[in-house]
C-alpha positions as a Markdown table, in Angstrom:
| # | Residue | x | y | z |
|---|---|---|---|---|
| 1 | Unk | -26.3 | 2.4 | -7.8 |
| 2 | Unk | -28.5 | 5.0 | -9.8 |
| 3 | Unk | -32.1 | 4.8 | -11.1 |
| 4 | Unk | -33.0 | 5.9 | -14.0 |
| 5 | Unk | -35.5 | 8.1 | -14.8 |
| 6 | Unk | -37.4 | 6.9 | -18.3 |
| 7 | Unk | -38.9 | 10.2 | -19.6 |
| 8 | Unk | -35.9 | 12.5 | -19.0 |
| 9 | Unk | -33.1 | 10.0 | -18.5 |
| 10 | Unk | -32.1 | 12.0 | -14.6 |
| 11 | Unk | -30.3 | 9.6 | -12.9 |
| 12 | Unk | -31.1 | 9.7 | -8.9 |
| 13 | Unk | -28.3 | 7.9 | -6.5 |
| 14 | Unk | -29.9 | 4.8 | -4.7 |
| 15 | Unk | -26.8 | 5.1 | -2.7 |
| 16 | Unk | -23.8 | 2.5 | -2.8 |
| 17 | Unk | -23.1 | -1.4 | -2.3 |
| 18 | Unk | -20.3 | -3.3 | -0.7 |
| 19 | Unk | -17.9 | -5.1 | -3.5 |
| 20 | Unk | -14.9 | -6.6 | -3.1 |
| 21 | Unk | -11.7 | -5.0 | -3.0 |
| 22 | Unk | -10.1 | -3.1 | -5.8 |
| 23 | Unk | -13.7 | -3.3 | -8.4 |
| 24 | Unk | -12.3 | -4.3 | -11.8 |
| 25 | Unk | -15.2 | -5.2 | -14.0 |
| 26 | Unk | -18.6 | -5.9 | -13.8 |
| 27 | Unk | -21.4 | -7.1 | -16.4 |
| 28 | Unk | -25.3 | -7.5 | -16.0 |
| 29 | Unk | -26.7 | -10.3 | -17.2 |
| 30 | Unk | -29.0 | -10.4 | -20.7 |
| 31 | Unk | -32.5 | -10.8 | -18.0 |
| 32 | Unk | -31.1 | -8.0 | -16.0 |
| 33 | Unk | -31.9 | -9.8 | -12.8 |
| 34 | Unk | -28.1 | -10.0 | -11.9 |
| 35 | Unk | -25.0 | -8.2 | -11.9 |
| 36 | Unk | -21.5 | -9.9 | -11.2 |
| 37 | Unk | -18.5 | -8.2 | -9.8 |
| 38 | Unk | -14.9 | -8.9 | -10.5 |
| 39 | Unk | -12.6 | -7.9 | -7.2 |
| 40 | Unk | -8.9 | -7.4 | -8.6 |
| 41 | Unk | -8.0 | -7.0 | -5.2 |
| 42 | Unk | -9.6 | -9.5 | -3.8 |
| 43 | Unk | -9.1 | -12.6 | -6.5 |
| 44 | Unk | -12.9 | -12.7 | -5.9 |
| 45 | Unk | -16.5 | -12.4 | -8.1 |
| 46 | Unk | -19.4 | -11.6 | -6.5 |
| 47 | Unk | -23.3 | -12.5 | -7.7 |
| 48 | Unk | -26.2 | -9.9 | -6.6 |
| 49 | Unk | -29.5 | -9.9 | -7.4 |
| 50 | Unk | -30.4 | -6.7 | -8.8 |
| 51 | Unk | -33.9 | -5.5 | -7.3 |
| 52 | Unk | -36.0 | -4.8 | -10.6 |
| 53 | Unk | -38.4 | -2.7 | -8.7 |
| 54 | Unk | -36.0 | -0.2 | -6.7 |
| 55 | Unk | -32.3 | -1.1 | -8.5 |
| 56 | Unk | -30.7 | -2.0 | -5.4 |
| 57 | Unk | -28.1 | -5.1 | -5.4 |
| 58 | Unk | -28.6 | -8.0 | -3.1 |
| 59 | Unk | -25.1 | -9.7 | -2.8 |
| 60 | Unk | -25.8 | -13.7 | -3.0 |
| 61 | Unk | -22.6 | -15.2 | -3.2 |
| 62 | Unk | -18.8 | -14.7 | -3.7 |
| 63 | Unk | -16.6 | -17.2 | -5.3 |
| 64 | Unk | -12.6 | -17.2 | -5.4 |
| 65 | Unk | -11.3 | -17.1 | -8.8 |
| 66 | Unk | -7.7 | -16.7 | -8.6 |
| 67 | Unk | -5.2 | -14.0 | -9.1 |
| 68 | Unk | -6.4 | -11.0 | -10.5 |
| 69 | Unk | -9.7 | -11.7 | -12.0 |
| 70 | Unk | -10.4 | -8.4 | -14.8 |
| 71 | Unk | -13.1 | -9.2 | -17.4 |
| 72 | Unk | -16.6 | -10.3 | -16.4 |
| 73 | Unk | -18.1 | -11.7 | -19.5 |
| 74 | Unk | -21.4 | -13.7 | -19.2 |
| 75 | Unk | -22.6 | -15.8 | -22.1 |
| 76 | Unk | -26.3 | -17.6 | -22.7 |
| 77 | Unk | -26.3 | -21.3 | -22.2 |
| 78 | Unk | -29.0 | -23.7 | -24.7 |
């Protein structure tokens, strides 16, 4: 996790998150509230909440997917 910083573009490391195992892919959704993980490894995703004050993930929940999960692609419903 990195923040950005807006008038000189320095990212500073906010340190690291748990994700499942083997990290294949991961998109952040269009309101930038939350980020979902694809676990290769695992057959897993994972939901956080990305804090939009700090940048820090909250995980909030894991779902099985089946074997080898490797493109997170989130679309806009309505």
């Amino acid at each position: 996790m990195f923040s950005i910083d807006e008038k000189t573009g320095r990212l500073t490391s906010l340190g690291q998150e748990h994700t499942e195992k083997v990290p294949r892919s991961f998109n952040v959704d269009p309101t930038g509230k939350f980020l979902v993980a694809a676990g290769l490894g695992a057959n897993k995703l994972t939901v956080f909440r990305i804090d939009l004050s700090t940048g820090k993930l909250k995980p909030l929940k894991t779902y099985d997917v089946g074997k080898g999960p490797t493109w997170v692609q989130i679309i806009k419903q309505g």
